[in-house]
Each structure stands twice: as C-alpha cells, then as structure tokens.
N, C-alpha and C positions, 0 to 999 in steps of 0.2 A: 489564485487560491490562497486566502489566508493562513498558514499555519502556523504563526508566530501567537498563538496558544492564548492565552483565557480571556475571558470574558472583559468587559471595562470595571465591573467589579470585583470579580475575581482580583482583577489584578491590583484592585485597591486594596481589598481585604490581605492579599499576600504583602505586601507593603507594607501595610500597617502590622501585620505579623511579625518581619522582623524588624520595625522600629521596636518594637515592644522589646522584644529578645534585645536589643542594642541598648534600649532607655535600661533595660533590669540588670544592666551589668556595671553601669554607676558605682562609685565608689570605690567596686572592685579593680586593683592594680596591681597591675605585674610589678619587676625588680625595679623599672623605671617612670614609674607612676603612673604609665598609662593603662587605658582599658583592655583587659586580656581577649583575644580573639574568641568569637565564639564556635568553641571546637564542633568538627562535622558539617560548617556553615559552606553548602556548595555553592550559593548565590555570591554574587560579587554584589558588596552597596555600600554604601557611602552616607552616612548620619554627618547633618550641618545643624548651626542653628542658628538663630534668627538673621546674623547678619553674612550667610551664605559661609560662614568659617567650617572649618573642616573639625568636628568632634569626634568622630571615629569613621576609618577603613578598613576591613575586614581584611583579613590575611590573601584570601584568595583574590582579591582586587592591586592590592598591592604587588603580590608577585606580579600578575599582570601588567601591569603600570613600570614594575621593576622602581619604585621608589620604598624608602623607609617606611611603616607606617606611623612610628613615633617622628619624626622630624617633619610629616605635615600635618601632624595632630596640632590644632588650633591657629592655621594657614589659610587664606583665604581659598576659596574652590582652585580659583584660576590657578592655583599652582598644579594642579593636576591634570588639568583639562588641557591638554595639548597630546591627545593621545592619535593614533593614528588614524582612527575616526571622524580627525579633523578637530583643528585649535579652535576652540571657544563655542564647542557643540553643548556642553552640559550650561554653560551660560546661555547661550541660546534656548534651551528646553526650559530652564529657571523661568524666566520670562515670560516665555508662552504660559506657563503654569499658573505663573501668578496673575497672567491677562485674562484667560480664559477658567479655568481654575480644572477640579478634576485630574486626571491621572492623561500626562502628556507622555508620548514613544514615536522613539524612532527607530528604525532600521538602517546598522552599520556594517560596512564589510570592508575587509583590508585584507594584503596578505603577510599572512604570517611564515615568516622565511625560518623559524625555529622549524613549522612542523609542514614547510615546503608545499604551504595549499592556502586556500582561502579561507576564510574566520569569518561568520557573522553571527552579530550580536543585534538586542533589539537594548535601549537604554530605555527606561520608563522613569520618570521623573512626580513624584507626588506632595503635596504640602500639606502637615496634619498638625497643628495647634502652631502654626507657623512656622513650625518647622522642617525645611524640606529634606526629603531623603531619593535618593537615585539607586533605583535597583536594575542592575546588571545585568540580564540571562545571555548567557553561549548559546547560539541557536546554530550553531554548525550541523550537528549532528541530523538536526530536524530538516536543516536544506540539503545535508546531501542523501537523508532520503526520501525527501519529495523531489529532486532531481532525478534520485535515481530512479524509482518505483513509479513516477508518475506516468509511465509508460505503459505500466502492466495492472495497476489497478487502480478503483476508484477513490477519489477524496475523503470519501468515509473510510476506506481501510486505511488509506495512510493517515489518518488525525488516530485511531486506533493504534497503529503501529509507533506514532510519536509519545502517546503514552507510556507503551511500552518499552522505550529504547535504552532506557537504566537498564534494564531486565532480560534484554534478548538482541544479542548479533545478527541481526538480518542478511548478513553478509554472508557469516559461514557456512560454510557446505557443510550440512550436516543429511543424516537418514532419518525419512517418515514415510510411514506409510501414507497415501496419499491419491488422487483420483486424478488424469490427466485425459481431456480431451479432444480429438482430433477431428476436425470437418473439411473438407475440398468439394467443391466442384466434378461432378460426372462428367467426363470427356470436355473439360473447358481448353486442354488445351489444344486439342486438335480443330476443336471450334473455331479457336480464336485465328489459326491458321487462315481461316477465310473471310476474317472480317479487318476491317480497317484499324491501326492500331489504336484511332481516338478513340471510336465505340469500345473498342477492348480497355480502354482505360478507363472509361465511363463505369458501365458493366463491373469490373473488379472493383473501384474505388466504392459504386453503390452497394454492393454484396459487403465488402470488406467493412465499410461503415456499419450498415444493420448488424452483420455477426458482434462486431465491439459493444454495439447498442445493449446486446443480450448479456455477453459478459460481464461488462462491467457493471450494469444494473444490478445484476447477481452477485458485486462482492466477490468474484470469481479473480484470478489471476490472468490477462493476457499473455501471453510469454512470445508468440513470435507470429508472424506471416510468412511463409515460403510460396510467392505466388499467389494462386486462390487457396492454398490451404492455412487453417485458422488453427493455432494450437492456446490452449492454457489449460489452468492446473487450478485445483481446488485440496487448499489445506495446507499451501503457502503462498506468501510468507505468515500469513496467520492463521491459526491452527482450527478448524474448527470440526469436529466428532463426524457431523452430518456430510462429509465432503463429498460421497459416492452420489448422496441423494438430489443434493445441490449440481451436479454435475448432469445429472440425467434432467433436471430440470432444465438446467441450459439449453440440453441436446434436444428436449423438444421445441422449447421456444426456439431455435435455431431455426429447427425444422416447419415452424409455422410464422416467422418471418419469410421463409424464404421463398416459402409458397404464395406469400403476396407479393414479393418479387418478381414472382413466376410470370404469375397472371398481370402483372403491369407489363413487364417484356412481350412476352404473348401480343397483348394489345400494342403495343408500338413495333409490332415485325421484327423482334430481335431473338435471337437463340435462347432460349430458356432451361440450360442444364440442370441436372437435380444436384440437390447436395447429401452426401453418404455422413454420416458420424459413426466413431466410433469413441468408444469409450474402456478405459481400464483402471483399476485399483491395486496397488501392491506398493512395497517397501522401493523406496525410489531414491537418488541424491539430489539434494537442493541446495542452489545458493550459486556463488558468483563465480561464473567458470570463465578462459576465456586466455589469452596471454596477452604478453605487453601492451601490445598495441591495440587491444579491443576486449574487455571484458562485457559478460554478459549477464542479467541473471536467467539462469535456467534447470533445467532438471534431467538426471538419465537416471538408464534403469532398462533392463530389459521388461520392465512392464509398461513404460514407456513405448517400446520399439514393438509392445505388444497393441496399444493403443491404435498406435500408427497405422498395423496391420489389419487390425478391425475396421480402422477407417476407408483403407484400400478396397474392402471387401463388401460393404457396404453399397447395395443398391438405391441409385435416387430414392431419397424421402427417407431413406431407411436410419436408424439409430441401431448400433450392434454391442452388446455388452458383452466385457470377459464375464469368465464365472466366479469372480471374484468379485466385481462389483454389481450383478447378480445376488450374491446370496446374501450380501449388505439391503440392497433393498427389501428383498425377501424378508429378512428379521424387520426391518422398519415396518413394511405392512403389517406383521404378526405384533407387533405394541404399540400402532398406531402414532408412530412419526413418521409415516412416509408424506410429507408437506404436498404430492402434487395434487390437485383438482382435478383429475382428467382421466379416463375409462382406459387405462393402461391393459394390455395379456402381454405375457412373453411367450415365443416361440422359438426352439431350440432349431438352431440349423446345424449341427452336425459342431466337429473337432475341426483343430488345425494344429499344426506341429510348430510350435515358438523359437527364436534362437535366446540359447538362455534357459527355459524352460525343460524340465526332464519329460515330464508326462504332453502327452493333447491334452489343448485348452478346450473348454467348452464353449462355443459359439450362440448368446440370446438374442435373438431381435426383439423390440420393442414392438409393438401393432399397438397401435393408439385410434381407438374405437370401440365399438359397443361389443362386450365380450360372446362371443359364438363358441359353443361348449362344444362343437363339432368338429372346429377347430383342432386337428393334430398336430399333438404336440405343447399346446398353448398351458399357459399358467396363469389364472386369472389374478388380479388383484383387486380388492377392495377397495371403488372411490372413496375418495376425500372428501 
C-alpha cells in the first residue's frame, strides 16, 4: 500500500511552492550574508543551481545533516550527500531527473540512534528553469502508522488518519463515547471437539475471513480475534457521529454473510453453527494499552464487557442491542439518517443486571423482515 502521500503532481506543484518561497528570499541576508532561514519551514529542501552547487539549505535539513548551513552554501551537492541514506543518493536521483525528466523519489530508511528507532524519509528530486531542488519529507510518523493500524482497519481510514497526524495522537488513551461490537460462533467450540483439527481450521479461517471482509469494507475498526469471536469498534481511531448506526450495519451484513456460509457448509456435510452479535454504545477508553513486551491498540469500558454480554446472550442469527445504542438508532430513523436499506423491527427481550452498571440494561433484538404489528413488543422502523 502506498502511503508515501500525494499525487505526481501534487508533489510538483509542492516543489515548486517552496522554490518560490526560497527564490523570494534573494538578497535578503542574515549577519553573515547569507539567505535567512525561512521561519515555520517543516519540510527539509535543498535549492541548487545550474551547475548542481548548493544555494540554500533550510534549517531543518541542516540540523539533520548536522552540517553548517553557511559553510555549504555555494559547495557542490556532493558535499552533503553522504547521509545515512547512502553516499551519492541525491547524485543518483540528479540524474535520473534529468534523464527522464518529471519529479524523481525514493524511499529511505536508517536508524536513528539519537531517537533509538527507525527514520523513513522519501527524498523527491525536481528540476524547474534548470534548476534542481530536493525536497525532503519525514515519513516516520506515516509508517508507524500504517504498521501499526494496518491490522485493524482499511487503507482508506489509514490515508485519512495520515492526514490527520499533525492534529491528533492516535496513540493516546483517551475517552469517547463510542460503539463496539462483538460476534462468536453458537456452540463452535464444543463442535469442533468432534471434528478433525484441519476442517477446524478451515471453517474458522473461512468464517474469520468473511467477518474481516464486512468490517473492514465498513471503515469499521478490527480490534482482535479470540478464537471464533470477532470484536471491533466504531468511532476509533477516527471519529465519526453515525458510529451506533455504522455498527448495526455491520451486525447485519455479518449476519448475512454468514448465512451463506451456512448454506455452503450444509451442502459439504459440515457443522453449520449460527452466529450471535451483540452490540453496545457508551463512553469507553481507547488507544494503546499493553506493557513492555506486547502493546496493543484496544478499548475498555464496562460498556464494552457489556457488549460482550449481549453477544454471549444472543441466539443464532440473532443481533442484540443495549439501550443505549437503541435509542441512537431510534433518533436516526425519526430525521431520517438511519443509512440501512432493510425492513428492520426491534423486539425488547427483557433486562440484565451489568457489572459496572447501577441500573438493568434493556435487552433489543433486531428482527430483520417484513414488519408484523402483531408482533409483541416489536418497534417498527421506517425503510430506507
């Protein structure tokens, strides 16, 4: 997956952005005659001119580099290009630029022993009235969190999330409120007691793939497997209002993949257990928990442990909501954002006493089919 960020244009047009900023600083000079840094400049880059000599280095390249930037102003490149990157990489990229023309990058990694991890950088090389300029970006940040997150959700959230990462600690444990939910297998493990361990492997790897399939198309969080149970969480790491309604979507599509699962098992002679969801909504903690030796990202909360509960509780096929992410949907249908397509009623199955919780919760099922007003207990909602 590429994450190393914009377009081929893009990335000319940022180029050419700060030559310009670097060309409009001309004449202007500090105490010792050369060009003053251009203050707030995060990019590292490097202004040459024609005959590949060194006219300006930005502050931030130079700390980098640990060279003066007045004593290789008007030096040829190669005085600098011995960086850990590898000797005579930016002469290398020179080249190619002028061979093939366009906006030439590459992707660098070393380790940096000041801050005891690994540094990648991508270097992009561009030439504009013949004069070349090398722009620098830190792409640390952006690998370790497509390292870390590529686990839990899809390519689209993480190119989102890399936008955002001036702006927001993905890391910290912080509180939100937030939807998380839980699906297992009806009696899979007493099943699997009787069958051979390959088809038990089979079987969970086929189930465990299709559930992913549903999450992560949804923009949804994966967060773990325990076995055949599937957990994730809606509304991080990135935050989005509709997380209860996005959630109950999943838990259907869950529940109608899995029923074509069913029916292919069925047809090859194998055990066809049902699968139970449950679902919950409340103030929850998120972010990187875990000690020395194994960090994770994930989430707690006794609305979390109340999740879990609903899931336990839950009858093959069945979807079970708290009443908290209940009455979230409920306002949805009543202004007309509730996103799903499909002849939903809820039907109240009674209370259950929570740990963590003062009061009994209110226990919803979901009934997905053509609404019957005869139905007690049921709560119809308006298709989509």
């Amino acid at each position: 997956m590429d994450l190393q960020r914009a377009s081929r244009e893009e990335l000319v047009q940022e180029v050419l952005r700060l030559q310009r900023k670097v060309q409009g600083l001309e004449g202007k000079t500090g105490t010792q005659g050369q060009m003053r840094s251009i203050v707030g400049l995060d990019e590292k880059v490097i202004q040459l001119d024609d005959d590949d000599k060194i006219e300006y280095v930005n502050t931030s390249l130079a700390r980098m580099l640990g060279v003066d930037r007045n004593q290789v102003t008007g030096k040829h490149v190669s005085t600098i290009d011995h960086f850990k990157w590898g000797d005579g990489l930016i002469l290398h990229l020179l080249a190619r630029c002028r061979a093939e023309g366009g906006t030439i990058s590459e992707d660098v990694s070393f380790h940096d022993e000041g801050k005891g991890r690994h540094s990648y950088h991508k270097l992009n090389v561009t030439i504009s009235a013949g004069k070349p300029q090398i722009l620098i970006e830190d792409m640390t940040t952006v690998k370790v969190l497509e390292n870390t997150f590529k686990r839990y959700v899809s390519p689209a959230v993480i190119d989102q999330m890399v936008k955002l990462r001036d702006e927001k600690d993905f890391f910290k444990a912080e509180r939100y409120e937030m939807t998380v939910l839980f699906g297992d297998l009806r009696g899979f493990t007493a099943t699997s007691e009787q069958m051979r361990p390959e088809d038990v492997r089979v079987m969970i790897n086929e189930y465990l793939t299709a559930m992913t399939d549903v999450i992560i198309k949804n923009e949804a969080t994966l967060d773990k497997f325990v076995g055949d149970e599937v957990m994730a969480l809606f509304g991080a790491p990135l935050y989005f209002p509709d997380h209860s309604v996005r959630a109950l979507k999943v838990g259907l599509e869950m529940q109608e993949a899995h029923r074509a699962m069913q029916a292919k098992w069925k047809g090859e002679g194998r055990p066809a257990p049902g699968l139970g969801v449950g679902i919950n909504t409340g103030e929850m903690v998120i972010g990187n928990m875990g000690s020395a030796m194994r960090v994770d990202y994930s989430v707690l909360g006794h609305h979390v442990n109340l999740a879990s509960r609903l899931c336990s509780l839950a009858q093959p096929g069945e979807v079970l909501l708290g009443e908290n992410t209940f009455a979230i949907i409920q306002e949805a249908a009543k202004n007309g954002t509730l996103d799903i397509k499909r002849n939903l009623k809820f039907k109240r199955k009674g209370n259950i006493n929570a740990k963590g919780i003062s009061k009994p919760v209110g226990i919803i099922a979901v009934v997905e089919k053509e609404f019957d007003p005869e139905m007690s207990g049921a709560t119809a909602l308006p298709q989509q």
